[in-house]
N, C-alpha and C positions, 0 to 999 in steps of 0.2 A: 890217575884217570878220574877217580873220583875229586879231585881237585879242579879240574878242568872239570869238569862237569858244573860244578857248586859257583866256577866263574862265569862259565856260558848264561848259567840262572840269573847270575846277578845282571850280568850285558841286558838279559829278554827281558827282565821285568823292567830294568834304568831306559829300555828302550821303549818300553809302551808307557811308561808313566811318560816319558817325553812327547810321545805321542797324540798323548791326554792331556797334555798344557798348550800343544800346539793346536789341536781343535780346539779347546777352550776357546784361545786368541782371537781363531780366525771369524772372518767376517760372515755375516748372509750374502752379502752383498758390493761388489765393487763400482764405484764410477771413477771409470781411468779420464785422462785428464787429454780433450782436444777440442777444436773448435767445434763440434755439436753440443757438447755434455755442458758448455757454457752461453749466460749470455753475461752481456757488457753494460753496467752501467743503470741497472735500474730493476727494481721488483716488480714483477706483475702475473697477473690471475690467467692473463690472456697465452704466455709460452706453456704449452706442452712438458708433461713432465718428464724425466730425461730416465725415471725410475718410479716402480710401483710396489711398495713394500706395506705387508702387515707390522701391526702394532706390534712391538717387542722386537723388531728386526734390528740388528744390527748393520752398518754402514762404513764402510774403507772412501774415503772422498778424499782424490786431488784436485790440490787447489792452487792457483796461480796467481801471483803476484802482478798487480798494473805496473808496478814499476821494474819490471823484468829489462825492457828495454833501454834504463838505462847505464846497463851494459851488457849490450846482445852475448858476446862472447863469454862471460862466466856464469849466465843467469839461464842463457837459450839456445847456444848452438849447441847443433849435436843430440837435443832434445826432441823428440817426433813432436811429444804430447805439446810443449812451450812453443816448436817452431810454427805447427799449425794453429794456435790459436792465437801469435803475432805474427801470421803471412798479413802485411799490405803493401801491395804495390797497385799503381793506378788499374792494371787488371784483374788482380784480385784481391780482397779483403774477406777475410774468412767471416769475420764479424763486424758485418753492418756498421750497426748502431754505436758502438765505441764511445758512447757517451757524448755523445757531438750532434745532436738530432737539432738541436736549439728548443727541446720542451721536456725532456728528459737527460738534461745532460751530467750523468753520475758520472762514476769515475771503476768502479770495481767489476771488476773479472769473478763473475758468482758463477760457482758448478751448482748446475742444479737445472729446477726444481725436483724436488722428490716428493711425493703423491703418497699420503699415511692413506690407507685405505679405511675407510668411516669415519675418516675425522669431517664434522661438520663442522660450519659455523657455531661458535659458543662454546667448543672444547677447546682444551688445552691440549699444547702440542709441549711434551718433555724431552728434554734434548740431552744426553748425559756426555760429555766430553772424555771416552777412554784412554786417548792416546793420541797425540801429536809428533809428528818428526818429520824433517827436513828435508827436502825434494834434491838431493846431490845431482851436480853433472854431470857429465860422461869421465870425468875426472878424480869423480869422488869426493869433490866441497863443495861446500854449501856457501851462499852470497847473498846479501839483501843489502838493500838500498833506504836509506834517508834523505828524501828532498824536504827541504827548508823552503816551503811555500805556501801558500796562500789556494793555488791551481784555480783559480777565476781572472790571473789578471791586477788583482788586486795586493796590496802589501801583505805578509805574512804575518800571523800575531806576533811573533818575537821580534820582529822588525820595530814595533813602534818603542819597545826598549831599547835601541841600537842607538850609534851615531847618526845613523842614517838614515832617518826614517822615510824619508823623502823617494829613496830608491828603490829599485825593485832588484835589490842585488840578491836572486835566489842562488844558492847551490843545492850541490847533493853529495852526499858521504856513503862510500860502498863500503862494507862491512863482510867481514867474512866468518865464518861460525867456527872456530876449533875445537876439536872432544879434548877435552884432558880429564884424569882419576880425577883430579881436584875438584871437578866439574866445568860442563861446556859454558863457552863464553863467546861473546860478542866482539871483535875488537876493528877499529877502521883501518881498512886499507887502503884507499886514495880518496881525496874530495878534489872536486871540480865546481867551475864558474859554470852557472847555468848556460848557453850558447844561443844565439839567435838562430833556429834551426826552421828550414822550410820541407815539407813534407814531402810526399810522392804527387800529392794532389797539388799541389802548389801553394796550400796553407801555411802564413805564417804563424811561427809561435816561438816569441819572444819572449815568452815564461813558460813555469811549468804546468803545461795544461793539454787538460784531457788523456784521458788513458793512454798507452802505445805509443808514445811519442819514443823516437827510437834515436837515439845519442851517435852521428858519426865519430867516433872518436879519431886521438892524432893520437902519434904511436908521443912516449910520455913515461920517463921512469925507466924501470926496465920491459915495458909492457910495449911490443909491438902490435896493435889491433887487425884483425880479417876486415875483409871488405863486406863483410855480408851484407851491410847496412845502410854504407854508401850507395852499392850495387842496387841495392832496392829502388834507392831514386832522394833519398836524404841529403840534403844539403846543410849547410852551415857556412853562418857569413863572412867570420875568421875565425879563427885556432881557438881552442880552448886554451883557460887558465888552469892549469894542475894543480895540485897540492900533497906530492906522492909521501910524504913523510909527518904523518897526524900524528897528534899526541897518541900514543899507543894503551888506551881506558882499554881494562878486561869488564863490561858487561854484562853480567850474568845472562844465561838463555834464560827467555822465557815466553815457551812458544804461547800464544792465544790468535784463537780467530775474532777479527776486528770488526767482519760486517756478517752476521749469520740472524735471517728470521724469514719470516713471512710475507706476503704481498697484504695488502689491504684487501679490501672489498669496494673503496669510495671509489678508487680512481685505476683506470683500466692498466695504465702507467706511472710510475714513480722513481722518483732522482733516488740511487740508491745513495745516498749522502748524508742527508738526517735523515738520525734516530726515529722510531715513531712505537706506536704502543704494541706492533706485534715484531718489532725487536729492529734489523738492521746494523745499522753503523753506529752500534754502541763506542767501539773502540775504548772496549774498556782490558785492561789485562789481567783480570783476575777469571775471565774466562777461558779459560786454559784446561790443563788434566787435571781431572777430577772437579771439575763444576759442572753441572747440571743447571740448564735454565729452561725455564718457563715462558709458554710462546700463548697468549690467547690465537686461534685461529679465529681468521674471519672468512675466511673461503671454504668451499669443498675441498679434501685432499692435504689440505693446509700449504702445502706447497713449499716445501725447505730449501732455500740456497744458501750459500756459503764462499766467502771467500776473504780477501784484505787481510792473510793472516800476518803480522808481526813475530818476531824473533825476540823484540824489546822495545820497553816504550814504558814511559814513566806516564804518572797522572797527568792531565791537559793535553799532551800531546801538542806542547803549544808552536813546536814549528811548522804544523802542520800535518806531518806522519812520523809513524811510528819508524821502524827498520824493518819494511814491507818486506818477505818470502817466499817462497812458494814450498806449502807442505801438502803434507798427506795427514789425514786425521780418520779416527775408528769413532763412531758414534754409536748409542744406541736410541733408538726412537720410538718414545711410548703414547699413545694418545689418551687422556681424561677427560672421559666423557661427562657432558655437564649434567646428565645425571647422578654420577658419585662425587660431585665434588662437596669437599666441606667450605667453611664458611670464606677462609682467605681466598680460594679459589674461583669464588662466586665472585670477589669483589677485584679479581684483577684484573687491571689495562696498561697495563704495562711490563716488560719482561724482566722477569724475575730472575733472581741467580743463584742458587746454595752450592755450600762446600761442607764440607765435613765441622768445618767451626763455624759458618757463616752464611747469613741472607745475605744478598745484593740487589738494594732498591736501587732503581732508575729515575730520578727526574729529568726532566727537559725544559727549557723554556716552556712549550707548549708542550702540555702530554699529548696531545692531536694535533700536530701542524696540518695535518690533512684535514679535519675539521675546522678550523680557526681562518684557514688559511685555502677556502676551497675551490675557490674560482682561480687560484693563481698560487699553489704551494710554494713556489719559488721563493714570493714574498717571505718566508720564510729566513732568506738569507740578510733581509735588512733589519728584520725585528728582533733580531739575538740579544737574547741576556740573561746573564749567569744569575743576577739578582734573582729573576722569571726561576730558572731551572732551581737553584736554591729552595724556593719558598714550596716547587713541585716536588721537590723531594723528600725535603722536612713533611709534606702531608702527605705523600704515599709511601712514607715509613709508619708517620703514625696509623693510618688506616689498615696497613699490615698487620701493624704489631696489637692493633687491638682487634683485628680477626683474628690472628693465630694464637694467639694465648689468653681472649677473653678480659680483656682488661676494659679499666674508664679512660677517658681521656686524660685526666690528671693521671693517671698513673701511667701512659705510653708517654706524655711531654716530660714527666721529670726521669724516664728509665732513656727515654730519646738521650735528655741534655747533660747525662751522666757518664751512656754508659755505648750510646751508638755515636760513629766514627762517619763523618761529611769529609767527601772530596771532589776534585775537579777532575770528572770522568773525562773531556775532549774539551777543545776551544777551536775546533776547528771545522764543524759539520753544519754552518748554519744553526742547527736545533741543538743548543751548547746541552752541555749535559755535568749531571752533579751526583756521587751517588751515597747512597748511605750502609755501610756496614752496618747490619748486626748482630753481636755476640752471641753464640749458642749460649755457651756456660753458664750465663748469668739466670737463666732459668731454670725452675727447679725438676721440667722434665728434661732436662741436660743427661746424653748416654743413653736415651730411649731411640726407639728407632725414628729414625731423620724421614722431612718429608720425601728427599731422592730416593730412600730406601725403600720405601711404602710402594705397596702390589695396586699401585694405580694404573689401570689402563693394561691389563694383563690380555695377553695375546688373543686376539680373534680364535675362534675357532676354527676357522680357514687357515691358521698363522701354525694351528694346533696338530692339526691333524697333518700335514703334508711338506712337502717343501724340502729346505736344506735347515729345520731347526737343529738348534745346537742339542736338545733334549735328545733326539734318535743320535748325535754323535758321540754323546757319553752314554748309549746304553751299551751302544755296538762296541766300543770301545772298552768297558767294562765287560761285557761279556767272553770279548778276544782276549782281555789279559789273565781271566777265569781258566780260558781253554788255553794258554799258551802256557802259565802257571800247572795247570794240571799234568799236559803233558811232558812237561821238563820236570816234575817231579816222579812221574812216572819213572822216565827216562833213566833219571840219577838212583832209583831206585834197583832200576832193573839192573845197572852197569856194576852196581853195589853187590 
């Protein structure tokens, strides 16, 4: 008996410590994934936020992939959240705008906004990246997509390295994600000839262009296709080109969100496509779990969306995109107020990134396309250059590195040409992008506590007192494993 006793103990306590990891976990706050929680195609001041959270909240956000549709059947049937936020047929379109306005025309599927309660203009908004993973189907896998495109119309960058420069020969390569102990990986499952395809509205689109464009496929392989897609009102001029047997590359995962920041304050609307200084369509992959980046706010609220997340994708992303997803992501969201900021904090316009070893500076062609560029931001897309985004990056590393650690400028140019790491963030967002690692270690407050760590922007008192903080769910919880320990010792005692 008293053995059974001494096991029951061990069960209540293994089962409240589980208990205590699983609150930990959980979130303040969820935004499940449908055609409200999202818009299409562009940042702005002027949409409603979809969420209203204190400083220090944490955040569960699904997010949807623009290129879901090109293949409804692994990516969106079956799915409530993915079917309603790609219903269009000539009756309804759940989402308007889709990037197709002719003055905002982005391309990403952003959940959001979400509203920091007191962030003004001139704070910073801190975004810490918890946890990432995979939006499965009703099947239990997971699918993302690579189109090799340009999405204007125009040739692809990796095109002009081709045979063929001349052509607009885009494809797309479907990827399917498998877990193994060894770790999850990426590997392609059929590539396809892009198709000459006509819409529900009667638009053509003989490249890959504009979000939600939805693929009728022909059955191919061993893959017989649903009509879902045809049924909607899709056409196609002839058969697709298959290609069901790719070279079989394992990938490595590596989830990151490709467009997540702020709206401006200059312009009511904006092409969610380039980058700009309160963040966007970095499409960088080092943002991922466990990075943390830095958002100047220029709005009330600051206004946080998020979406374009990748599974994989090297530096340039030069065909275009990365292997587009659709995940679910845990954030937590802190606001710095510009009254406690220190000195690098004063001096920043552009979004910043740390990891546990690492800064991540952002340049752009233009650090303000929306400045530069103000009557007509578009113009943007003809002025790219990496040379541009290079020279912005080499000077808002050194500007960093000689706020954050007090340094001359001879001494950030020669710790720059030594010891920090330049690359080719995207080549494909108009506003090209280049970014600059650098090294914690090499400093000699190396192992002190990190700027993400640091109690910036610590929970309103509103955030403090009430609510579903995680602080009242480990008190209650330590308190219950207090009384559940007490009386199972009791218990074992009395049976003794």
């Amino acid at each position: 008996q008293k053995d059974h006793m001494i096991k029951f103990l061990d069960i209540v306590v293994t089962c409240a410590i589980f208990s205590t990891t699983s609150i930990e976990a959980a979130s303040d706050y969820t935004i499940g994934l449908n055609n409200e929680t999202v818009h299409w195609g562009y940042f702005s001041k002027k949409v409603p936020p979809v969420l209203r959270v204190s400083s220090g909240s944490t955040v569960t956000v699904e997010m949807a992939t623009h290129h879901a549709c090109d293949d409804w059947d692994k990516m969106i049937k079956g799915d409530s959240g993915m079917e309603s936020v790609f219903t269009s047929t000539p009756e309804v379109k759940n989402e308007t705008e889709r990037g197709a306005t002719g003055s905002i025309d982005g391309a990403h599927i952003l959940t959001g906004p979400i509203y920091v309660k007191e962030a003004m203009p001139g704070d910073i908004l801190k975004v810490e990246i918890l946890d990432l993973y995979p939006r499965k189907n009703p099947y239990g896998k997971s699918f993302g997509s690579n189109g090799a495109s340009k999405e204007d119309g125009g040739l692809f960058t990796a095109r002009s390295f081709s045979e063929t420069p001349s052509q607009k020969d885009e494809y797309v390569t479907i990827y399917e994600v498998i877990e193994s102990d060894d770790g999850d990986y990426v590997t392609p499952s059929y590539q396809f000839e892009w198709p000459n395809i006509t819409d529900p509205n009667g638009i053509h689109r003989d490249f890959i262009a504009y979000p939600a464009t939805c693929v009728p496929h022909d059955a191919h392989g061993d893959t017989v296709p649903s009509d879902r897609v045809s049924a909607r009102g899709w056409t196609k001029k002839d058969n697709i080109t298959y290609y069901d047997e790719p070279y079989p590359v394992k990938i490595p995962v590596n989830y990151h969100v490709g467009c997540m920041g702020l709206p401006p304050a200059s312009h009511d609307f904006v092409d969610s496509i380039p980058p700009m200084p309160t963040g966007g369509n970095l499409d960088n992959k080092r943002i991922g779990i466990g990075t943390t980046m830095y958002y100047p706010v220029e709005v009330a609220g600051g206004l946080l969306s998020m979406g374009d997340a990748h599974v994989a994708q090297g530096d340039s992303e030069l065909g275009g995109t990365g292997i587009d997803i659709s995940i679910t992501g845990d954030f937590k969201l802190t606001l710095i107020r510009k009254a406690d900021f220190v000195l690098w904090q004063e001096q920043l316009d552009f979004p910043l990134g740390e990891t546990a070893s690492e800064y991540i500076v952002h340049g752009f062609t233009e650090t303000d396309y929306l400045e530069t560029f103000s009557k007509d931001p578009s113009d943007i897309y003809g002025a790219s250059s990496i040379d541009k985004a290079m020279k912005n990056a080499y000077a808002q590393t050194k500007k960093f590195m000689i706020a954050r650690w007090d340094l001359t400028e001879m001494e950030a140019t020669t710790i720059i040409t030594q010891a920090v790491d330049f690359g080719v963030t995207q080549l494909a967002n108009g506003n090209l992008g280049v970014h600059g690692t650098i090294p914690k270690n090499i400093f000699p407050d190396w192992g002190e506590t990190s700027d993400a760590e640091k109690g910036y922007g610590e929970k309103s008192e509103e955030s403090k007192k009430g609510g579903r903080g995680l602080l009242a769910y480990f008190f209650m919880t330590f308190v219950g494993l207090i009384i559940i320990v007490g009386f199972a010792y009791i218990f074992v005692v009395l049976v003794k």
